[in-house]
PAZAPA-4460 file (N, C-alpha, C; in steps of 0.05 Angstrom, whole numbers, plus 32768, in hexadecimal, padded with zeros to 4 digits):
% residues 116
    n_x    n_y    n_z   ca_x   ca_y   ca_z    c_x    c_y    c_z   seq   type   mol
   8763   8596   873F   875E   85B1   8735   8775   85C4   873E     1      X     A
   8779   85D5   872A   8794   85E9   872E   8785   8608   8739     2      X     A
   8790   8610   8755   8786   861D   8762   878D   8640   874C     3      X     A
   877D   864C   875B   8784   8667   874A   87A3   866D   875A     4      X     A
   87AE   8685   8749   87C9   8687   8750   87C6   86AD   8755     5      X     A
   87C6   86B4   876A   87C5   86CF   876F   87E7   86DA   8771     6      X     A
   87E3   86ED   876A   8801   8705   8766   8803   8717   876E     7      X     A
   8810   8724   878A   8814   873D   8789   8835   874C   8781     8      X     A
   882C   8769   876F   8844   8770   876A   8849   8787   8773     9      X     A
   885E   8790   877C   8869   87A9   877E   887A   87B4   876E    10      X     A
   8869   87CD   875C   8872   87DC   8742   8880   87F3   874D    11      X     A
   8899   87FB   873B   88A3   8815   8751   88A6   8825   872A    12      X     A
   88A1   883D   8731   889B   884D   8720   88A7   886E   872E    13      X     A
   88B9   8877   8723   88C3   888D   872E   88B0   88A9   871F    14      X     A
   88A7   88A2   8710   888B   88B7   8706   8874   88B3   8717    15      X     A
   8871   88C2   8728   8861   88B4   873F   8842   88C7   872D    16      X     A
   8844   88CC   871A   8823   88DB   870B   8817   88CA   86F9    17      X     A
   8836   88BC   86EC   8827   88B0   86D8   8819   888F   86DE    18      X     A
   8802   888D   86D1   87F4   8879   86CE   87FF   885C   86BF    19      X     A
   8803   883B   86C8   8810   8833   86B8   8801   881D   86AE    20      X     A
   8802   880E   8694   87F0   87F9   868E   8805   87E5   8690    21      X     A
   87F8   87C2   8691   8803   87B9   86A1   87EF   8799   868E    22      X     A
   8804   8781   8684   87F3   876C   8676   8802   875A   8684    23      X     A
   87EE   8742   8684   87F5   872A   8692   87F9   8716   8674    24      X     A
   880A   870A   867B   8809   86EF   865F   8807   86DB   8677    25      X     A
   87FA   86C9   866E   8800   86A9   8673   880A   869B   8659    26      X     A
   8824   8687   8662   8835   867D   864F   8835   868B   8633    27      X     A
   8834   86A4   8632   883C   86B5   8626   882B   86C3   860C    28      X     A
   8818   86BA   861A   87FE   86C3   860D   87E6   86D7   8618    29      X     A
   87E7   86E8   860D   87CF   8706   8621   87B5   86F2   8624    30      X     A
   87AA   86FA   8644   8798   86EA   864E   8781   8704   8644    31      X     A
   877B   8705   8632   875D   8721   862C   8745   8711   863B    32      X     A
   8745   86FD   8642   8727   86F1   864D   872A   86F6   8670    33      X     A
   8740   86FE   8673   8747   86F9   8699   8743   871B   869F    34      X     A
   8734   8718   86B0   872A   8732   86C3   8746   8733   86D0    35      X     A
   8741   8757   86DA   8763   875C   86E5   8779   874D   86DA    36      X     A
   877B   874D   86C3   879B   8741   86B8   87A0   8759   86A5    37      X     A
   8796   876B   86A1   87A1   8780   8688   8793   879B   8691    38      X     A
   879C   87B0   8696   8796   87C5   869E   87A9   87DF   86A7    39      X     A
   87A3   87F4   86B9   87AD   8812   86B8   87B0   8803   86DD    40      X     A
   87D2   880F   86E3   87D3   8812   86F6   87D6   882E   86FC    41      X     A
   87C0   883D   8708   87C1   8854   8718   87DB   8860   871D    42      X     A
   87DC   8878   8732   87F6   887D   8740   87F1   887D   8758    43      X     A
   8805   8878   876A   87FB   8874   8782   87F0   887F   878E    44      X     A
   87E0   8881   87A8   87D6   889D   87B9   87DD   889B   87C7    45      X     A
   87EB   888A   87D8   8800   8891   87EB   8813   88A7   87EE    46      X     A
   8818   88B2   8805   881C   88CA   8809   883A   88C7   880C    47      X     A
   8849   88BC   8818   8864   88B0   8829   8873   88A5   880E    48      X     A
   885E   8887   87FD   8874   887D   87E9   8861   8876   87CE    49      X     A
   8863   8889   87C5   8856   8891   87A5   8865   8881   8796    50      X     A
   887B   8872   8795   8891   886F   877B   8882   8852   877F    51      X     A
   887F   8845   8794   887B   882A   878F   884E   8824   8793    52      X     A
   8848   8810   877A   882C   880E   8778   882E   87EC   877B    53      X     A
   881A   87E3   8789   8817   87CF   8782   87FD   87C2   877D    54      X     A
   8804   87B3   8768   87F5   87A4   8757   87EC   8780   875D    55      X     A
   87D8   877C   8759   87CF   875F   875E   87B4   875B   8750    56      X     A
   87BF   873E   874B   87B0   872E   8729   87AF   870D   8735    57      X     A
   8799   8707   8725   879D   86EB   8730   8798   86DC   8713    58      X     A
   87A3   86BF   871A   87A4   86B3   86FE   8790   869C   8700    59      X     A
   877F   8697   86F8   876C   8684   86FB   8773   866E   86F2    60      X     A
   8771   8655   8703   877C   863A   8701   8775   862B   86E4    61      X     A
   8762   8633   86D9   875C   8623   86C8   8771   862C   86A7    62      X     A
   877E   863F   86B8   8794   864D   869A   87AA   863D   86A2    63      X     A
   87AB   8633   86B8   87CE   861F   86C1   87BB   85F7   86C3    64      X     A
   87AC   85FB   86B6   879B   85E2   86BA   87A1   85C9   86A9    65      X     A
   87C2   85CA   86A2   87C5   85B8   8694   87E5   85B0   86A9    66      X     A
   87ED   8590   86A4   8800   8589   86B7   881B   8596   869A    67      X     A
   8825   85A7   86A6   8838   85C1   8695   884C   85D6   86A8    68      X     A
   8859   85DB   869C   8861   85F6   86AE   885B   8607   869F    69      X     A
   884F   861A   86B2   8844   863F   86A5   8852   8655   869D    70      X     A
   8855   865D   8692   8860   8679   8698   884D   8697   869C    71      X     A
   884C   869E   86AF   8840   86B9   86B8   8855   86CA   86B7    72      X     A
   8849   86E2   869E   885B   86F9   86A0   884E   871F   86A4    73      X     A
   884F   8729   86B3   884B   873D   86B8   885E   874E   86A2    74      X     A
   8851   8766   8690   8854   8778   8688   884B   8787   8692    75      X     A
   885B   87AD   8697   8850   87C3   869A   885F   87DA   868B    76      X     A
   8856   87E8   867E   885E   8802   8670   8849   881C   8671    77      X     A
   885D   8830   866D   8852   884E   866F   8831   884A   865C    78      X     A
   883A   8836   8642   8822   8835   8633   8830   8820   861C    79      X     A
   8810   880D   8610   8815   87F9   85FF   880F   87FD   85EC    80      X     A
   8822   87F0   85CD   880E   87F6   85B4   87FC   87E8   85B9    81      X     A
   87DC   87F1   85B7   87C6   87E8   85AD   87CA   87C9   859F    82      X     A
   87C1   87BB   85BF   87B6   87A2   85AC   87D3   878C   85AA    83      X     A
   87EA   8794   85BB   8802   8786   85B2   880B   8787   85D0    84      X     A
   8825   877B   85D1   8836   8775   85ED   884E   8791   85EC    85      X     A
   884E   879D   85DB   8862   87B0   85CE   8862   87CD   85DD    86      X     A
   8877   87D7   85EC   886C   87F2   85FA   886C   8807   85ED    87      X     A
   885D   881A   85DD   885A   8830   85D8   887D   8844   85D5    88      X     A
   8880   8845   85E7   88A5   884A   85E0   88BC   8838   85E8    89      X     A
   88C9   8835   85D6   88DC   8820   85D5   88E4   8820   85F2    90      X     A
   88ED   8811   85FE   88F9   8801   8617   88E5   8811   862B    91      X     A
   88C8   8818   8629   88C3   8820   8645   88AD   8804   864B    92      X     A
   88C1   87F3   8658   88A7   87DA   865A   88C1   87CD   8678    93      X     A
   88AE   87C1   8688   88BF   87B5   869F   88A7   8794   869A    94      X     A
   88B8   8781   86A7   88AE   8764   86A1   88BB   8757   86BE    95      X     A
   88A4   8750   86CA   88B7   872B   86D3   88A3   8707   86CF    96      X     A
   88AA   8701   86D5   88A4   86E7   86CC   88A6   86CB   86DB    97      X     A
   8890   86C3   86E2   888D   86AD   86FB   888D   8694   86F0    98      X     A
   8895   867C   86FA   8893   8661   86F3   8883   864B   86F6    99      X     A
   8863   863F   86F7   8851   8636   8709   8858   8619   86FA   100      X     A
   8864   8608   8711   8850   85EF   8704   883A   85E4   8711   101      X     A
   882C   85E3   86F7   8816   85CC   86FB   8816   85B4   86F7   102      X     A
   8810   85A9   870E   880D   8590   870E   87F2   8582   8724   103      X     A
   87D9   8571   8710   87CB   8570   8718   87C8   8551   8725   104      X     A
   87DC   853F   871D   87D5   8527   8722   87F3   851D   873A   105      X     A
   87EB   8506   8742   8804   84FA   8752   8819   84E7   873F   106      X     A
   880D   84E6   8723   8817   84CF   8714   882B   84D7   86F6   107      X     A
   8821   84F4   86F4   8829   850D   86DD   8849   8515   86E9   108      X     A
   8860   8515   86D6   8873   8522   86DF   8875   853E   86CA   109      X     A
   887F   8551   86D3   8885   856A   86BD   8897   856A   86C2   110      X     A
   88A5   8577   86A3   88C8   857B   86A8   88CA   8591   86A1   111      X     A
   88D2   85A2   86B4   88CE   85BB   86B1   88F2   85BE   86A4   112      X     A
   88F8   85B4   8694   8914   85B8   8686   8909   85C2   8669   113      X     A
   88EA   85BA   8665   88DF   85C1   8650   88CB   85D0   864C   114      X     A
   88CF   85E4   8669   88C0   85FE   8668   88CC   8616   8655   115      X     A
   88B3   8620   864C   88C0   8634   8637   88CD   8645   8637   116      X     A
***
């Protein structure tokens, strides 16, 4: 069994008022069934360092539960079109993007030359 995969991120946002939303894809597909993967990141309330928020999501094993390599990608923007991966104004969107393989057996090889 493929363990869950927890994430913490540190968002830096020099609008320390505004609120930001924030979507998870696995292999490049919006997880809408995964709790904490799509939501409003706050602003900070830290007093000292407002610019930076951090965020943490976890990916539940049974979404990397195939012998594959994953792709987990974090999106965050000021705001999303409704219902899409698309930010509300052109270029206000920040991304990074993690590599997991799964592999569940001793006998399975993956070639991650043919990760997407």
């Amino acid at each position: 069994m493929i363990p869950n995969q927890s994430f913490e991120v540190v968002v830096f946002d020099a609008d320390v008022d505004q609120s930001l939303q924030f979507q998870v894809l696995v292999d490049r597909a919006p997880c809408r069934t995964c709790a904490s993967m799509n939501g409003v990141l706050a602003p900070s309330s830290s007093l000292t360092d407002r610019v930076h928020r951090t965020l943490t999501f976890t990916v539940a094993g049974t979404l990397l539960g195939t012998d594959h390599c994953h792709s987990v990608q974090l999106l965050v923007s000021g705001q999303f079109v409704a219902g899409l991966q698309d930010p509300l104004e052109t270029g206000d969107v920040a991304s990074a993007t993690w590599w997991i393989l799964s592999h569940e057996t001793t006998t399975t090889m993956v070639d991650m030359v043919r990760c997407p």
